[in-house]
Backbone bond lengths (Angstrom), bond angles and torsions (degrees), N, CA, C in turn:
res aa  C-N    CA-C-N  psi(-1)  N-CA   C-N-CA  omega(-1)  CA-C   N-CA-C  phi
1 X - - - 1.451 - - 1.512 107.78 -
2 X 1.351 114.30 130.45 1.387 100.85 170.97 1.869 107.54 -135.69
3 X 1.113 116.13 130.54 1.392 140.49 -176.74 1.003 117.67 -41.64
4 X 1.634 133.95 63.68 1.516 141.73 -177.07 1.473 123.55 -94.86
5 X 1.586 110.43 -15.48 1.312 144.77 -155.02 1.429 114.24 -124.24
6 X 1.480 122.59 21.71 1.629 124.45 -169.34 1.248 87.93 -89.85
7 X 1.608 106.31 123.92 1.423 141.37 -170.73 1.748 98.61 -173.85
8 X 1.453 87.01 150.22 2.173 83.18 168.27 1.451 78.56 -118.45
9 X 1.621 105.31 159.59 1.733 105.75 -8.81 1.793 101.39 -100.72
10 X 1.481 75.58 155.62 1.490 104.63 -177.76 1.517 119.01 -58.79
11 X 1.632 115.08 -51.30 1.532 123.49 -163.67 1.861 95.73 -41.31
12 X 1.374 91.39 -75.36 1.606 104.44 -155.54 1.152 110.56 -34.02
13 X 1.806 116.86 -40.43 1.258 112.88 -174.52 1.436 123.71 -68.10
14 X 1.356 111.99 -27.04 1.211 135.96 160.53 1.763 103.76 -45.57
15 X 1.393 130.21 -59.66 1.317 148.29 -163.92 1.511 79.44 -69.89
16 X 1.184 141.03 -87.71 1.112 134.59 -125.70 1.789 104.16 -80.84
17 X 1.154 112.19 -19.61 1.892 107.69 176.44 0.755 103.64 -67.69
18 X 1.812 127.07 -36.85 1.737 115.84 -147.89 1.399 112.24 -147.52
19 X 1.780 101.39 40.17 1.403 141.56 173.15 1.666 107.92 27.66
20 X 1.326 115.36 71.24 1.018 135.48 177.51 1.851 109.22 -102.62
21 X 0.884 127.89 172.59 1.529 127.49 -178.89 1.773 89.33 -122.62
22 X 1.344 104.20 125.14 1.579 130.54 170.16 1.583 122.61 -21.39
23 X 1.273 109.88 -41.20 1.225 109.94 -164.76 1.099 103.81 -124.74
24 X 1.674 128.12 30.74 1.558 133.54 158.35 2.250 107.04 -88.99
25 X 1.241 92.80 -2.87 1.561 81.97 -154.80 1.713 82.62 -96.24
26 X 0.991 131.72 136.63 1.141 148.40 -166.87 1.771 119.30 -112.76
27 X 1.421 94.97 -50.40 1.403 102.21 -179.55 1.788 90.34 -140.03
28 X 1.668 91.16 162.00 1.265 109.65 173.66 1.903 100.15 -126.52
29 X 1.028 121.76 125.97 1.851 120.46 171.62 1.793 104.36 -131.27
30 X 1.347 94.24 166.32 1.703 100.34 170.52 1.747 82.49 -142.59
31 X 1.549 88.37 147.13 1.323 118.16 175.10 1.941 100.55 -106.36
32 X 1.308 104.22 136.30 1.440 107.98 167.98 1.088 119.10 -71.03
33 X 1.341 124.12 -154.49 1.499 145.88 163.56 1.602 113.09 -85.05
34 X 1.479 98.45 -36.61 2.010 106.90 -168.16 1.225 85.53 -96.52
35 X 1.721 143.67 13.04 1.244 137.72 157.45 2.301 99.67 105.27
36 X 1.082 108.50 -21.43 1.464 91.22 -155.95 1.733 100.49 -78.02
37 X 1.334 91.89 151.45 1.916 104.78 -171.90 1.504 83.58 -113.76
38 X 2.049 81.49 152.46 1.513 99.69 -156.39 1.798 89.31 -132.97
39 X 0.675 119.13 145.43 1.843 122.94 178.50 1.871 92.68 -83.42
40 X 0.978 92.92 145.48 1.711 103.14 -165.16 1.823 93.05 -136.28
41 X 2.119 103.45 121.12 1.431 67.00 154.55 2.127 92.03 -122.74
42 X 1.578 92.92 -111.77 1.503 97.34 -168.40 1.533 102.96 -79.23
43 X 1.207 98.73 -52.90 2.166 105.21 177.86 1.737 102.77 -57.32
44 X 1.143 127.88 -28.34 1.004 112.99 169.31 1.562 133.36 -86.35
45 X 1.461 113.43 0.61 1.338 133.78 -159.27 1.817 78.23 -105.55
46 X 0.954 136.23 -69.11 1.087 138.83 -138.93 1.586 109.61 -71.37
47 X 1.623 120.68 -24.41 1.593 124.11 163.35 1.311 99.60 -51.42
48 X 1.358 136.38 -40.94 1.837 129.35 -164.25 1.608 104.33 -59.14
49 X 0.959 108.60 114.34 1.684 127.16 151.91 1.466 97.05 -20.86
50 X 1.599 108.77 156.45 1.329 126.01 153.02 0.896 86.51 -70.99
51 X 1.935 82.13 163.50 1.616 122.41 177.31 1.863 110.53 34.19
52 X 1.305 108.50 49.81 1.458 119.19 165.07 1.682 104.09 -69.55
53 X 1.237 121.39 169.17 1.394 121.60 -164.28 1.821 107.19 -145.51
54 X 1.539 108.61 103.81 1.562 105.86 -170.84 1.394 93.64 -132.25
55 X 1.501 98.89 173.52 1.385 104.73 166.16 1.436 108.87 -123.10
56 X 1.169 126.03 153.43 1.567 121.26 -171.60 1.635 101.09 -97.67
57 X 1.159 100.52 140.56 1.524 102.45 145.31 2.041 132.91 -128.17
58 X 0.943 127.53 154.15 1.193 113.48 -174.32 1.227 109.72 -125.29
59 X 1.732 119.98 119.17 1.780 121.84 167.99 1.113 120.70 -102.48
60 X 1.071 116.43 133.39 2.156 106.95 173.94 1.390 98.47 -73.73
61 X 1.099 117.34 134.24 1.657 136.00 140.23 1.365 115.62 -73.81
62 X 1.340 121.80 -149.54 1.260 127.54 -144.83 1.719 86.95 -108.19
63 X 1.215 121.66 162.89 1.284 126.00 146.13 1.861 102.23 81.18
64 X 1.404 111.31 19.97 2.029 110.80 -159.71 1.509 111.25 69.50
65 X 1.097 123.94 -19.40 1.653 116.04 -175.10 1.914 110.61 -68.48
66 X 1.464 100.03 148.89 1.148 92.17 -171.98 1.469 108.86 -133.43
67 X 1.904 113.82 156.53 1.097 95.40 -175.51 1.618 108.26 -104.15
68 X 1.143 96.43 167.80 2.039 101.51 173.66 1.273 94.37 -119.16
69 X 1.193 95.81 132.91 1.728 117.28 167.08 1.558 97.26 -122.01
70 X 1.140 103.10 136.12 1.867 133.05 173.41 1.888 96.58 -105.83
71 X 1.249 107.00 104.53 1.641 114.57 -179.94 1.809 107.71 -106.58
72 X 1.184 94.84 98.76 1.657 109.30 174.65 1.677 100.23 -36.74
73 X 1.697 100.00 117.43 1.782 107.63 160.57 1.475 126.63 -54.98
């Protein structure tokens, strides 16, 4: 994934690239480099530079909700 689209809010856009339904995404996090995950929301999405460079991952939580992790390249 790379960050061409930093605008809030973030989820949907998230929902709508990678045809997810809106109200499964629960959390948004980024994982660093030294490993530590950070809760991410829109004000925090929006300091990232264009063309930032992540890879997504997706976990179910509890209840179908899922989380997104943004994993620093």
């Amino acid at each position: 994934l790379t960050l061409t689209f930093i605008s809030t809010p973030f989820s949907p856009q998230i929902s709508e690239k990678y045809g997810l339904q809106k109200d499964t995404i629960g959390r948004i996090c980024k994982k660093c480099k030294r490993g530590i995950l950070v809760n991410m929301d829109d004000n925090i999405i929006q300091h990232y530079s264009n063309q930032s460079a992540f890879l997504i991952q997706m976990t179910e939580l509890a209840a179908g909700q899922l989380q997104v992790t943004l994993v620093e390249e």
